[in-house]
Each structure stands twice: as C-alpha cells, then as structure tokens.
Rosetta silent file (secondary structure, phi, psi, omega in degrees, C-alpha in Angstrom):
SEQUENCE: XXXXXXXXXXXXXXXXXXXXXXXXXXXXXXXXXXXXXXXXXXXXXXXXXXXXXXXXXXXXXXXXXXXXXXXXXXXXXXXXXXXXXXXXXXXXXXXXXXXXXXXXXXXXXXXXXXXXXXXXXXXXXXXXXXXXXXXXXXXXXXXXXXXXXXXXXXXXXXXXXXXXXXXXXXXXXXXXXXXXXXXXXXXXXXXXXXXXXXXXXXXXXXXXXXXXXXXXXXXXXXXXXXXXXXXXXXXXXXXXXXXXXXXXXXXXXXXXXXXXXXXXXXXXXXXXXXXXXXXXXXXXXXXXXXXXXXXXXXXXXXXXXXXXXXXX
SCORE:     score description
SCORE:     0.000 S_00000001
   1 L     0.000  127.487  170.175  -52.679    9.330   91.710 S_00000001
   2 L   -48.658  122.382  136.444  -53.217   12.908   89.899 S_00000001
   3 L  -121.483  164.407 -172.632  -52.586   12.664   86.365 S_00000001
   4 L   -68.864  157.604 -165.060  -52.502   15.812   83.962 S_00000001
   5 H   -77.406  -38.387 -168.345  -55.800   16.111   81.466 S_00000001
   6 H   -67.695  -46.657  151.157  -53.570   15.941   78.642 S_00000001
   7 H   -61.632  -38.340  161.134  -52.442   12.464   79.677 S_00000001
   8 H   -48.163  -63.813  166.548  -55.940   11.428   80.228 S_00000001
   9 H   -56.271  -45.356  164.026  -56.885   12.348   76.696 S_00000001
  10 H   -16.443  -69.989 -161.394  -53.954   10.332   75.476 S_00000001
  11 H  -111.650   30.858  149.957  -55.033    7.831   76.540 S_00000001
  12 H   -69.996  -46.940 -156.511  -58.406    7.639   76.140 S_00000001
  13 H   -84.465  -10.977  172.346  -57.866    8.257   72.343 S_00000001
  14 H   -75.682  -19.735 -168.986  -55.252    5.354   72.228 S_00000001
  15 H   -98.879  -14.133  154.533  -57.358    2.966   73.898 S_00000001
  16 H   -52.575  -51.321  170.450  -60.429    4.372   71.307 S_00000001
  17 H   -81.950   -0.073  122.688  -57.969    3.055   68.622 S_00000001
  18 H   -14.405  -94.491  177.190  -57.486    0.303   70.247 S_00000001
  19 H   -57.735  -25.164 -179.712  -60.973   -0.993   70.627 S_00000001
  20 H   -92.911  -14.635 -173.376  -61.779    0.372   66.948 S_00000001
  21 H   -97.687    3.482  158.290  -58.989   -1.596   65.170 S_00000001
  22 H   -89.608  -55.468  171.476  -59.946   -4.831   67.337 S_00000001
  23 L   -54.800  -13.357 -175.529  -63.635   -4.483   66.637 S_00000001
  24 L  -107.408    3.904  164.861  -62.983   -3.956   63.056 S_00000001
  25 L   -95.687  -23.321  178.756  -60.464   -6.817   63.016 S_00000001
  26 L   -95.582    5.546  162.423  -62.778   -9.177   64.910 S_00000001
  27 L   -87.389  -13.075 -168.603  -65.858   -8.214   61.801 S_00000001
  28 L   -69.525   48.438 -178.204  -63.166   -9.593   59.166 S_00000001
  29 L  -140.459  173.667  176.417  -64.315  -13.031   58.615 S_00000001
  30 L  -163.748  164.065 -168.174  -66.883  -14.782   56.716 S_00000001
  31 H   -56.242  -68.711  167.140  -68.123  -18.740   56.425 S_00000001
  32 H    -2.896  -83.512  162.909  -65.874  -18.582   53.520 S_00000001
  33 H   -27.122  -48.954 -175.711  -62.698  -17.777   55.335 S_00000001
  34 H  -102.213  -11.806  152.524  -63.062  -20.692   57.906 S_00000001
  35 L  -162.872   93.239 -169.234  -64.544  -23.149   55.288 S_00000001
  36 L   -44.339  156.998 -178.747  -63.873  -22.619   51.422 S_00000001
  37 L  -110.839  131.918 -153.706  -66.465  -24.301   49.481 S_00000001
  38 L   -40.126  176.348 -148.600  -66.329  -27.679   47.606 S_00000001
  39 L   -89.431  -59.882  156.948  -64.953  -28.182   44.119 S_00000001
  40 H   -33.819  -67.174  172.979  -68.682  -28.288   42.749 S_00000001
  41 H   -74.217   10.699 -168.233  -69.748  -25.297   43.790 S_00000001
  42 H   -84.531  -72.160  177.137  -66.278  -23.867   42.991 S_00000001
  43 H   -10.898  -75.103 -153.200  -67.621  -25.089   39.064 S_00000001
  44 H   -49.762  -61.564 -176.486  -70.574  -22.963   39.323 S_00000001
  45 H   -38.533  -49.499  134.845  -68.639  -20.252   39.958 S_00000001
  46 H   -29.181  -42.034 -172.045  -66.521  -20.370   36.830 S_00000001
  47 H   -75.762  -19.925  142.161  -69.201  -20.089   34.650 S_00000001
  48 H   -19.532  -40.925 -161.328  -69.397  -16.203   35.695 S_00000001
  49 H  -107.446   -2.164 -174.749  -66.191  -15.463   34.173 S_00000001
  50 L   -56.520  127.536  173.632  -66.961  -17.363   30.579 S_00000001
  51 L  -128.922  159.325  154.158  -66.082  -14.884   27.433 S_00000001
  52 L   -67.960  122.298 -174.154  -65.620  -14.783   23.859 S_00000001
  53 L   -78.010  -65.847 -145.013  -62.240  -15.864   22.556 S_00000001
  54 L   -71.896  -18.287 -168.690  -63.365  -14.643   19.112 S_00000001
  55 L   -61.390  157.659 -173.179  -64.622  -11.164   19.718 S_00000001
  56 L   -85.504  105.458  178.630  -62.198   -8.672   17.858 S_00000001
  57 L   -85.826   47.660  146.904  -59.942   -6.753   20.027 S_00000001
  58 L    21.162   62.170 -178.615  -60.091   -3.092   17.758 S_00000001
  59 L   -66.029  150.475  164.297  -56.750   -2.273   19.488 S_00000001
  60 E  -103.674  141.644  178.761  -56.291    1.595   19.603 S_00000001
  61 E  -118.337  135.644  153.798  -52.157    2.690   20.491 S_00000001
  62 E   -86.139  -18.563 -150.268  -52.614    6.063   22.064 S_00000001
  63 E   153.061  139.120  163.251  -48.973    6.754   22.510 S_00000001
  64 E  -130.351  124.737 -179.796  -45.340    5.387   22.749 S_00000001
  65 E  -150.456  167.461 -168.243  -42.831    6.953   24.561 S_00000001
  66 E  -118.357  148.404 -170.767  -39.449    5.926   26.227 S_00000001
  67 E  -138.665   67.779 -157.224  -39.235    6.229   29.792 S_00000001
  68 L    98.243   -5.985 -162.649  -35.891    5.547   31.191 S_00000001
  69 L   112.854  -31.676 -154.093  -34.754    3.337   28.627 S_00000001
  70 E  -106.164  143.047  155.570  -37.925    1.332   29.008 S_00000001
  71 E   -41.898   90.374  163.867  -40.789    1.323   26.068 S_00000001
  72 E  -112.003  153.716 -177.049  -44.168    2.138   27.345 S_00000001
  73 E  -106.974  105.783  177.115  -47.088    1.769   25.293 S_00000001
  74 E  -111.803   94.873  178.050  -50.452    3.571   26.035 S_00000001
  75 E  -117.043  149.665  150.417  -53.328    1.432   24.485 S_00000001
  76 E  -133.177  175.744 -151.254  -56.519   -0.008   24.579 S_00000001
  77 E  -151.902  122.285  158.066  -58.574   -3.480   23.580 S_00000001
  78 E   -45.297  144.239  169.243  -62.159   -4.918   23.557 S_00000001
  79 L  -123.030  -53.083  136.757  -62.408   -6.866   26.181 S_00000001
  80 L  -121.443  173.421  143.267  -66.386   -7.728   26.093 S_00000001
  81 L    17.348   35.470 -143.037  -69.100   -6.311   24.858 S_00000001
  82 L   119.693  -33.656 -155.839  -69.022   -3.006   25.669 S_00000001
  83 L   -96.995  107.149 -177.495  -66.287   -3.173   27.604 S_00000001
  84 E  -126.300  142.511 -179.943  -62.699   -1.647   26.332 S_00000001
  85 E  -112.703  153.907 -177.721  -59.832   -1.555   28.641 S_00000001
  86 E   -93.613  136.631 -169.861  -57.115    0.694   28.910 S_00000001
  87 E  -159.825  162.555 -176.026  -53.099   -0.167   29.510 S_00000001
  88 E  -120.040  100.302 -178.036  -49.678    0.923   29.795 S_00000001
  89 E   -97.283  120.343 -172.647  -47.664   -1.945   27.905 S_00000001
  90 E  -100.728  101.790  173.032  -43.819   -2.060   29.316 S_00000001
  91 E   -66.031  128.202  106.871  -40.921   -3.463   26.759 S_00000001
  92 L     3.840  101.735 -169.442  -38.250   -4.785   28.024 S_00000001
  93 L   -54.907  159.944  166.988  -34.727   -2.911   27.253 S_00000001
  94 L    35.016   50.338  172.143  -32.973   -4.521   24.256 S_00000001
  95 L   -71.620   88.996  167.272  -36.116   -6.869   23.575 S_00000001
  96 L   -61.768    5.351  175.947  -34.163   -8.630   20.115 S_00000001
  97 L    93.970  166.751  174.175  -37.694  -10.376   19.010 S_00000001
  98 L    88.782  152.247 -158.424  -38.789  -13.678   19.928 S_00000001
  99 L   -53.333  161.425  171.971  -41.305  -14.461   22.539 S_00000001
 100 E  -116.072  168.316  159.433  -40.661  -12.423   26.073 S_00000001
 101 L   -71.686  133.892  177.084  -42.113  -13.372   29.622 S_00000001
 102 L  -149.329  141.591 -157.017  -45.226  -11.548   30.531 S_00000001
 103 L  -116.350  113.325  162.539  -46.971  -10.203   33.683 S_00000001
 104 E   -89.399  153.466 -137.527  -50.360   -8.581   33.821 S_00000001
 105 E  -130.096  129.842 -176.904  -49.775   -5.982   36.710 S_00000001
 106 E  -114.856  135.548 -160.790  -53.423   -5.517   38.355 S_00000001
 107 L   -90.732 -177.174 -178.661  -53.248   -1.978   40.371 S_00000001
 108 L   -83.091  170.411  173.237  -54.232   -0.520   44.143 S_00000001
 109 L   -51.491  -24.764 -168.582  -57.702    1.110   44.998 S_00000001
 110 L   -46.244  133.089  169.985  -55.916    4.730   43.534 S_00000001
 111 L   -50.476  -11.150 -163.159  -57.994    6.863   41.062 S_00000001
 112 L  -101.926   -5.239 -161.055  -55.537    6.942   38.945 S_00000001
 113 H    47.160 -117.060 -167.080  -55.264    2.944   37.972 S_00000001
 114 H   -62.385  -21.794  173.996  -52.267    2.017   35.664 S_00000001
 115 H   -74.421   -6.227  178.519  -51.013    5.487   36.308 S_00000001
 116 L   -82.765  152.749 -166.455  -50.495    5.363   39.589 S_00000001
 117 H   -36.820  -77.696  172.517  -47.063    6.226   41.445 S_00000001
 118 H   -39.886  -73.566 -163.611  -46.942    2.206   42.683 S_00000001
 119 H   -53.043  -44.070  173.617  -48.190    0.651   40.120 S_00000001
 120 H   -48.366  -66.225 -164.456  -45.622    2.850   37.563 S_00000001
 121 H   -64.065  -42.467 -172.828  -42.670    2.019   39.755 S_00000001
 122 H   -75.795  -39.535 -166.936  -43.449   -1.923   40.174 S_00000001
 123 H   -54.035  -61.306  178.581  -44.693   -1.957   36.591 S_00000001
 124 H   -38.579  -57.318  164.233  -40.827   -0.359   35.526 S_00000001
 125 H   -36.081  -95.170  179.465  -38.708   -3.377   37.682 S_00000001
 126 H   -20.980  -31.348  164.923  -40.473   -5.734   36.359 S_00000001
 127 H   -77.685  -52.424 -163.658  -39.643   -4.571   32.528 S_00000001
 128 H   -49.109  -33.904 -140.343  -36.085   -3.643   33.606 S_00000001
 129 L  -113.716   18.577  178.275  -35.936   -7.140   35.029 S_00000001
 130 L   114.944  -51.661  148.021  -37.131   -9.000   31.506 S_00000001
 131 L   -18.086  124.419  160.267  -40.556   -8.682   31.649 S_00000001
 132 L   -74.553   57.552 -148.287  -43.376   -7.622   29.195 S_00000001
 133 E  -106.226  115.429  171.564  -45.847   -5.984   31.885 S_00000001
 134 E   -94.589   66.110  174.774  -49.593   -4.902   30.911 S_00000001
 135 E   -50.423  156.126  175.496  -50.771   -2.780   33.668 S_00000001
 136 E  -131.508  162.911  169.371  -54.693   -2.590   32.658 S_00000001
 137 L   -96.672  133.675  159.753  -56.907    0.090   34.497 S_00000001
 138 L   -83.303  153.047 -179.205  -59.587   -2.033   36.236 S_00000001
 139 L   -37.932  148.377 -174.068  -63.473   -1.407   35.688 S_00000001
 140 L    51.044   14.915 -178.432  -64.270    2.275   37.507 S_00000001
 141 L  -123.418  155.586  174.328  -60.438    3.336   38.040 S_00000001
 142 L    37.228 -121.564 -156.113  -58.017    5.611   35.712 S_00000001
 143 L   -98.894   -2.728  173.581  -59.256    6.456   32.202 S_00000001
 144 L  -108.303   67.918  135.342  -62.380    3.696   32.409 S_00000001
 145 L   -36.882  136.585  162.484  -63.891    5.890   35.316 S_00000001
 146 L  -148.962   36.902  176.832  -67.832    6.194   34.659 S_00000001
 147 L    78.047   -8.376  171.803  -68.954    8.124   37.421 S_00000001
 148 L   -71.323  -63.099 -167.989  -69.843    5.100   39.730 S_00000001
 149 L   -88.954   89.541  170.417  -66.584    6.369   41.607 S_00000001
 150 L  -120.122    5.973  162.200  -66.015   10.277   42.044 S_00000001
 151 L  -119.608  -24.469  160.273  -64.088   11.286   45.026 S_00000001
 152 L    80.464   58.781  172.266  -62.213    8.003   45.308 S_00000001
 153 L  -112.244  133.605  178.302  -62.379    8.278   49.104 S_00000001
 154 L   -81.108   30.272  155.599  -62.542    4.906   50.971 S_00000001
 155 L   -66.365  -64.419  178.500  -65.415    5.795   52.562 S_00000001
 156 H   -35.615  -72.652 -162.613  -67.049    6.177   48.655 S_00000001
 157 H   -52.264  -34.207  115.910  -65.396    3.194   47.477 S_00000001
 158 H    -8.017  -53.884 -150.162  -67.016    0.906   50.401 S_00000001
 159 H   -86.119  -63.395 -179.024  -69.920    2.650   50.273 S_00000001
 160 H   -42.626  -56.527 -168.305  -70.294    2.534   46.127 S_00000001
 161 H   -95.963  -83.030 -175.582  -68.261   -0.500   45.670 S_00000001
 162 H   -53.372  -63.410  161.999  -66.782   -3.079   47.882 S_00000001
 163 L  -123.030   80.452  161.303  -69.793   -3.443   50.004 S_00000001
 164 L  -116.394  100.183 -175.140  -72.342   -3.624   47.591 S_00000001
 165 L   -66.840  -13.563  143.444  -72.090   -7.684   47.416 S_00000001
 166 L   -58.925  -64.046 -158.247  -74.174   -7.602   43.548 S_00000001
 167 H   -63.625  -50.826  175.936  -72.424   -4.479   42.296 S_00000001
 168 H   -64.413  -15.371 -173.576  -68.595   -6.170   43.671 S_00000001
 169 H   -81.755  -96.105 -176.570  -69.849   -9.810   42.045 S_00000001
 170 H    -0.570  -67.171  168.391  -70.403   -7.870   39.031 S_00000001
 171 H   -24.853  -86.356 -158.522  -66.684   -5.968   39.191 S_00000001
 172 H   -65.547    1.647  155.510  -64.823   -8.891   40.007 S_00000001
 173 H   -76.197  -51.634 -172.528  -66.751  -10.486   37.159 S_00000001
 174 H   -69.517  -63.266 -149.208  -65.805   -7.880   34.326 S_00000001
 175 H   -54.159  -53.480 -176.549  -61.965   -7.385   36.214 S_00000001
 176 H   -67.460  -61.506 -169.245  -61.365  -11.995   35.535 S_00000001
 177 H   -43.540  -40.613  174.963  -62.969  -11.422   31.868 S_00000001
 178 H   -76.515  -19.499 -174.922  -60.304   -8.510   31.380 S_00000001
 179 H   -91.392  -22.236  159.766  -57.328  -10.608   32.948 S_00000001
 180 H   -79.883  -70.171  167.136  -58.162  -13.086   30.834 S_00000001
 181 H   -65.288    9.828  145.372  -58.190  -11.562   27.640 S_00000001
 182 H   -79.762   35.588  179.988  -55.456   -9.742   28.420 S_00000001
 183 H  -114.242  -35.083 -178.845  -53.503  -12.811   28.403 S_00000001
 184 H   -83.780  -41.019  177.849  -54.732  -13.657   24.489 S_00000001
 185 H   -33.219  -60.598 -177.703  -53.908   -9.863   23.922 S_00000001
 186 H   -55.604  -69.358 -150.717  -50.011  -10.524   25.052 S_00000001
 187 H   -70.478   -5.058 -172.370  -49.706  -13.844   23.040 S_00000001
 188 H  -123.291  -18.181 -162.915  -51.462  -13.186   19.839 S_00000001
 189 H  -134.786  -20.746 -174.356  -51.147   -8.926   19.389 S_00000001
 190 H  -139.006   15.926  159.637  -47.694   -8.423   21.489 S_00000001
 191 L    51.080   45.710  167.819  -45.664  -11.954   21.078 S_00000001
 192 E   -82.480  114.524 -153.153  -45.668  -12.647   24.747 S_00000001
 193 L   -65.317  157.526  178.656  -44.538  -16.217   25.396 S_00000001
 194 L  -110.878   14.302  148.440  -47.614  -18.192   26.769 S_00000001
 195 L  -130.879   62.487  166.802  -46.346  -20.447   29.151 S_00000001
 196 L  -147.648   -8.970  144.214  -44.273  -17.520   30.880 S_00000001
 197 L   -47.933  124.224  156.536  -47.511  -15.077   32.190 S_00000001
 198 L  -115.346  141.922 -175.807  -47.687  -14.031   35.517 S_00000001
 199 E   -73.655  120.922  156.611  -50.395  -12.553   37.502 S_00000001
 200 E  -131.439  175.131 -158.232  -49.388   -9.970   39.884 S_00000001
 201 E  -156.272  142.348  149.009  -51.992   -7.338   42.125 S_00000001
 202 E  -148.862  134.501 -179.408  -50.995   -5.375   44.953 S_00000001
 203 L    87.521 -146.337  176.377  -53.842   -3.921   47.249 S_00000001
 204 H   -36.296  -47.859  146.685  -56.831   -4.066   46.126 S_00000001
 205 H   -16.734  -71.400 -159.578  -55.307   -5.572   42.830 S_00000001
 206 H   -57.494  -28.634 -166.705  -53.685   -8.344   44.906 S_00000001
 207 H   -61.691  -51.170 -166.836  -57.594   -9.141   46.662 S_00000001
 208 L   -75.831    5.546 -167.715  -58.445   -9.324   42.808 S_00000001
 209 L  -128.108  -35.324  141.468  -55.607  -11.482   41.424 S_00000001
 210 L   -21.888  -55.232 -170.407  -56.446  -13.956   44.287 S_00000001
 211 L   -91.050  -59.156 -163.486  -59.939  -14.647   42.611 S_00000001
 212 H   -50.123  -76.639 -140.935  -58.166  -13.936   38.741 S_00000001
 213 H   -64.851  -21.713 -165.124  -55.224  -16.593   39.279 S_00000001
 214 H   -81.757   -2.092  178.119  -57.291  -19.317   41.505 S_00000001
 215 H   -89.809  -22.306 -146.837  -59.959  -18.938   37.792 S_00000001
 216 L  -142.494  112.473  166.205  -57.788  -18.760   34.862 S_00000001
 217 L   -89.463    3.469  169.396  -55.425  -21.539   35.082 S_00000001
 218 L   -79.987  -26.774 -167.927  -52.788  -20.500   32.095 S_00000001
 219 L   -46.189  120.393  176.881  -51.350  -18.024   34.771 S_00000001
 220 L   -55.179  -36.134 -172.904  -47.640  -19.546   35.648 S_00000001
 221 L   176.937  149.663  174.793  -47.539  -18.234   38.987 S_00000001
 222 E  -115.067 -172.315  175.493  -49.214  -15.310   40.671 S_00000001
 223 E  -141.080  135.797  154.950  -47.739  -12.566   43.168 S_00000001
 224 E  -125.813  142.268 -164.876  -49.625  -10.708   45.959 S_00000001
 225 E  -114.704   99.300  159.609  -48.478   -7.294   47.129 S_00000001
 226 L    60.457   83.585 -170.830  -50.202   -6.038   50.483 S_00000001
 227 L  -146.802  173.647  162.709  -53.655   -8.003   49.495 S_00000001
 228 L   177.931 -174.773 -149.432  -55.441   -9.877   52.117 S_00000001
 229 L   -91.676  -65.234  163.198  -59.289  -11.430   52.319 S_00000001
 230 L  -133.241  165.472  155.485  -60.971   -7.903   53.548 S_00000001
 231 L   -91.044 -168.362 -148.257  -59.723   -4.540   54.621 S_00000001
 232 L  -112.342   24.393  168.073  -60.393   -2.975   57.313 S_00000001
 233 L  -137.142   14.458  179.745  -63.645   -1.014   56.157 S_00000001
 234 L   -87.651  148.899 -176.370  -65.096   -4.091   54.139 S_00000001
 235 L  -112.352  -19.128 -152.166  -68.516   -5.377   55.495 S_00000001
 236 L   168.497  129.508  157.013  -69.435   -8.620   53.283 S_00000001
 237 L  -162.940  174.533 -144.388  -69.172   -9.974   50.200 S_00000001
 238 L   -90.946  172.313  176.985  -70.715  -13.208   47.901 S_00000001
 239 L   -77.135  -40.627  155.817  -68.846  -16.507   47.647 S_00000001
 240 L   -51.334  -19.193  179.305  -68.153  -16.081   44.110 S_00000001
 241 L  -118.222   16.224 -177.773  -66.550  -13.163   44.873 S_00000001
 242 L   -82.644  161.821  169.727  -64.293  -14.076   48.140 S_00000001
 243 L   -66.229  -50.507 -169.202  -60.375  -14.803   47.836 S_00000001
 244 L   -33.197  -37.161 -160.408  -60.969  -17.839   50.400 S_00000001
 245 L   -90.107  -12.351 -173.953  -62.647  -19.679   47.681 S_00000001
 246 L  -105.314 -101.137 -143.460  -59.670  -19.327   45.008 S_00000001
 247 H   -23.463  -56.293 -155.252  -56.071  -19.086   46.802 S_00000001
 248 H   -76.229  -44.481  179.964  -55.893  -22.971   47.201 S_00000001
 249 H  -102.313   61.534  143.323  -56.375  -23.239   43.743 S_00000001
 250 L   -69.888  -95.876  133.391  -53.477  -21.160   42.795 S_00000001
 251 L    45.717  100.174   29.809  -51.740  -24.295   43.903 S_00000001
 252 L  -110.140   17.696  165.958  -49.506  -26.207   42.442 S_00000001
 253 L   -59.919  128.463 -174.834  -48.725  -23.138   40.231 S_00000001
 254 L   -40.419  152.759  160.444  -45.846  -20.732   42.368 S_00000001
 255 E  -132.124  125.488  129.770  -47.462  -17.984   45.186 S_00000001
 256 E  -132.646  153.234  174.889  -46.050  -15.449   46.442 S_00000001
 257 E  -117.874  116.586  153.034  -46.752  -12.779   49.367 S_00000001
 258 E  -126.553  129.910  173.662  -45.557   -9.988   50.720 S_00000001
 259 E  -129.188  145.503 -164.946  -47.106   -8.209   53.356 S_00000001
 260 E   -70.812  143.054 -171.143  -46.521   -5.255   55.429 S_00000001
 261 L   -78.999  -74.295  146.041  -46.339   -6.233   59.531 S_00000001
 262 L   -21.793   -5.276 -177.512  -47.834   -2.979   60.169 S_00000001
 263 L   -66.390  167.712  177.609  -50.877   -2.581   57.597 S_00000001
 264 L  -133.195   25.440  173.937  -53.434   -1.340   59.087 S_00000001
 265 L  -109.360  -58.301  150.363  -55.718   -2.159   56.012 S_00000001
 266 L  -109.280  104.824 -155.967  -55.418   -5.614   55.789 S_00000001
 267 L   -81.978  164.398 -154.439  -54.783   -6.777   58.833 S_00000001
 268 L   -71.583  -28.881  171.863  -52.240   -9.576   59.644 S_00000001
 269 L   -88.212   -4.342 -170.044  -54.134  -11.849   62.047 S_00000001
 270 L  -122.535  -46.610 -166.504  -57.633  -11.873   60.487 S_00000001
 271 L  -111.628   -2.346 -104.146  -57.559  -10.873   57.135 S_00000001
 272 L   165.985  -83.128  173.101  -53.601  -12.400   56.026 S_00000001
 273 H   -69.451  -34.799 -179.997  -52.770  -15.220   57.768 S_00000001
 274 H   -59.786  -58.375  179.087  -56.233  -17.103   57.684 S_00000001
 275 H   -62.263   -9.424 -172.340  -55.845  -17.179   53.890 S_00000001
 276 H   -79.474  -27.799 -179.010  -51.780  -17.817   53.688 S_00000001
 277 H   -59.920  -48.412 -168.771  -53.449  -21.047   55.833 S_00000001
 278 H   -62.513  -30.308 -175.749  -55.821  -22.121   53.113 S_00000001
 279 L   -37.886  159.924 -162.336  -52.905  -21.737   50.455 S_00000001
 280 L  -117.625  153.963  157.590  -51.657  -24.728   48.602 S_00000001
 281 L  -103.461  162.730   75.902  -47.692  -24.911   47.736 S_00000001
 282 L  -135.764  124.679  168.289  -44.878  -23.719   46.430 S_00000001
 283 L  -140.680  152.271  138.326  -45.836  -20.619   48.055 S_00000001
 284 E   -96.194  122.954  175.682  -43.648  -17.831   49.716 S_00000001
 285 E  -139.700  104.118  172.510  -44.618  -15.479   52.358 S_00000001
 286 E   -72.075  140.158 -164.036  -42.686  -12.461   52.911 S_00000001
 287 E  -149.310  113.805  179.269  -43.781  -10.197   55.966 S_00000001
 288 E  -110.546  168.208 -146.448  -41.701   -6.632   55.533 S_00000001
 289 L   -97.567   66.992 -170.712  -40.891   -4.373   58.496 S_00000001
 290 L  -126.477  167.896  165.160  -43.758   -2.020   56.668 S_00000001
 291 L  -101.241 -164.046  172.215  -46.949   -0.479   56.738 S_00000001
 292 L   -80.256  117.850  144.785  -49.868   -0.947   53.586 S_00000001
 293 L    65.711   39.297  128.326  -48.403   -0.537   50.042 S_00000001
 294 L   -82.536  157.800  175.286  -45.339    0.230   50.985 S_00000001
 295 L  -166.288  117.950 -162.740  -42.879   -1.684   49.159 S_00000001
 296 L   -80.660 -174.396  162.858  -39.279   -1.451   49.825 S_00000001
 297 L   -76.242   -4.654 -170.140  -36.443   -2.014   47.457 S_00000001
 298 L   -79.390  -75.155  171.663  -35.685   -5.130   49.477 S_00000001
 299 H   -36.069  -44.214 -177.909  -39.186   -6.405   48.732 S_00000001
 300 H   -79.377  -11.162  162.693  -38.590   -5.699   44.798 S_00000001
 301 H   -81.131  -47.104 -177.960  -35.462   -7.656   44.648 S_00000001
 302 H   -74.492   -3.900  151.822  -36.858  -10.460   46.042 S_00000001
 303 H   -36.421  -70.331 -160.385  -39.744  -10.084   43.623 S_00000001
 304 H   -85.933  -13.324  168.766  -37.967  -10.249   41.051 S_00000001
 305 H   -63.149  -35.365 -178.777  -35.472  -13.236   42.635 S_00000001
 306 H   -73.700  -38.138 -160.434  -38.337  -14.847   42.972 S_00000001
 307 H   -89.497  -62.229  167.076  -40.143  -14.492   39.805 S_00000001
 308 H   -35.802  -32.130 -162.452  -36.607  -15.639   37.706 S_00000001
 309 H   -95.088  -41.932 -156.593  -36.475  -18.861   39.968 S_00000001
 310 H   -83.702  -10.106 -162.055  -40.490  -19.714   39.766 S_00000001
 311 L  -133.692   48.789 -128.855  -41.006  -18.990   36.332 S_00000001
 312 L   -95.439    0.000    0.000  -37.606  -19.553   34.828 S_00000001
C-alpha cells in the first residue's frame, strides 16, 4: 500500500527515537546498580568525605532582603580549604526565636545554582511551610563557577563533568564536605534545631543527596525530586561515587521520591526503579503524571505533608 513521503518520514524519525531512547536506556546500568557493595568497602568510601569540624567558617552576609514575606539571606562560608560556598538562607515567616527545622536544598544541573527558577520556588514552600532552607550553589554552578563549566549545555556538562569518573569522584567529594558543613553552619551560626535537618536535591541535586544522605548520618530524612542512578547522557562513573551504593543506607531514616512518569532524563525503568528496589524503609514513592523537573503544586503539598509527618 502507497503511503505519502511525509508519512514515511514520520515514521522513520519516531522509530529513530525509539531505538535512541531504548539504546540509551539499555547503557544505564552498572555492577553497582545490580549489586551494591558490602559494608567494608562502603567504610572505605567514607573516608573521602572526612573534614575539619574546626576550620573557621569567615561567614560573609552579602544581602538580606524580604521576598514575599519570607527572609532571604545571601551569604557565604568556608567550607574547606579553599573552598567557600555560596547560599540563599530562607527564614521562616514569624520565626519568634528558638531552634527552627532545617533543610539543605541541593539544586538541578542549571547555571544558575541556588538562583535558579526551581530551586527559588521549592526553596520558598519549604520556608512558608516552617522551614529554615540553605540552598548552597554546588562546586562549578551559580556564583562558585570557575570556568570548568561555560556554556552549561548537557552535552558540556557530560563531556566536562559527569563522565569524567576522577573529575565527578572529586565533585561529589567537595559537594558531601559542603552538605556537611552546612549542617554545623545551621546549628551553630543560624540556630537550626539539629535533630530536625533534612536533605533534599532535585535533579542532579537529588543524584547528589542520594550519595550526601546515605554518608552523613545526622540527616533526619532525605527527599528526592526527579533524581535517579544516571541520566540519559551519563556513560560511567566510580563506586564511590554511584547512588546504588548509598540509598539503602538512607534507611531507617524517612525517603522520599517523586518522579515524573514521563522524564526522559532519568528514565523510569532503568535508572528509577532499580534503585527505589535497593531502598530500605520508611520510604515513599510518588510517580507524577509529569515530565523531568517538573513539579506540580500537587507534588509540593505532599512534600510538605510529608516532611511535617516524617520529621515532626
């Protein structure tokens, strides 16, 4: 049967996307994924993320300005060596003193870090909703950029970043040393209660909060927003630096996930569900009628339903 060339092309290029988002969903795995590695070699791993408690954090305030009602704070803090990180710290309306609950907010792949559109909007809820919230810029994002990253394309960031399996050990080595001291940052410089911090990441963040919360064991409970094990341009990366090897020990502290049904970044059968399997409980897993890093208002109530009941 005659069909017209224009249907022909169709569907050529659908069954081209077809075949590229199954071949690039059937590279998403690693030894890792299908068997996490023992509690010994877990150890080893830890010692990567080992800092100074004592080093002096030389806070700088850049700016305070109200936003809505809500307090933000533009600051930054040693973190190591070298290292000073940048944040947007969100008060709580009608904070009366005394400790508050508080969530370091880790951001998406965006150039902009703590500044970005997402991060801004979950970072607000989250104050509105009680919450003390430190977005931080992670190493090479927002104002601690250094030129490793300069069109912020995910081609770059792949190419620069993600899979370079030294240069990402490295990252996600600096990113748990900053997630950690920003946790002595809240309780000792902002009078954040310390057994009320929560982790939460979304995107790239969430891949990164994965590794932070299954390391740093004061975290109360973490949250992951549209995170998964790789995206869908990742090639490889070291065992110290996979999620696989962390998420079960979030566990028995609360998890929760929400993910989009539709990303098409991290996808749901390869990259999603094999890790919600390795997870330990009380976990949640929310699956919204979405694409990647979207996040409805639906999703942000039950965030925040959630985050009052696990962390009360």
């Amino acid at each position: 049967m005659f069909m017209p060339a224009r249907w022909v092309f169709s569907t050529l290029l659908l069954c081209a996307a077809w075949w590229g988002s199954a071949a690039a969903q059937a590279r998403t795995t690693d030894q890792w994924l299908e068997r996490p590695v023992d509690d010994a070699t877990f150890r080893t791993y830890l010692d990567f993320f080992v800092y100074d408690e004592r080093l002096a954090f030389e806070i700088e305030t850049l700016g305070v300005e109200q936003i809505e009602g809500l307090e933000r704070e533009h600051l930054s803090f040693i973190s190591t060596p070298g290292e000073r990180v940048t944040a947007h710290l969100y008060r709580p309306p009608g904070t009366s003193g005394g400790p508050t609950p508080g969530i370091v907010l880790l951001h998406g792949g965006s150039r902009n870090g703590k500044a970005s559109r997402g991060t801004e909007r979950i970072a607000a809820v989250l104050a509105r909703a009680g919450w003390t919230v430190l977005a931080t810029d992670m190493q090479y994002y927002g104002e601690r950029s250094t030129g490793l990253l300069q069109t912020f394309t995910e081609q770059e960031k792949h190419e620069q970043l993600y899979n370079q399996p030294s240069t990402y050990l490295a990252w996600i080595t600096q990113n748990v040393k900053d997630a950690r001291r920003a946790i002595d940052f809240l309780v000792h410089e902002r009078d954040v209660d310390p057994e009320r911090i929560v982790l939460a990441g979304w995107s790239r963040g969430a891949q990164v909060a994965m590794i932070v919360g299954g390391a740093e064991q004061r975290f109360r409970a973490v949250v992951l927003l549209h995170g998964g094990h790789f995206d869908r341009l990742e090639t490889g990366h070291l065992g110290a630096a996979c999620p696989a090897n962390y998420i079960a020990r979030i566990s028995p502290r609360p998890l929760l996930m929400i993910n989009g049904k539709f990303d098409a970044d991290y996808f749901r059968a390869t990259s999603v569900e094999p890790l919600q399997r390795l997870a330990g409980e009380p976990h949640l897993f929310q699956w919204a009628e979405t694409g990647h890093g979207v996040l409805t208002d639906t999703d942000l109530a039950t965030l925040v339903e959630w985050l009052r009941e696990a962390v009360p």
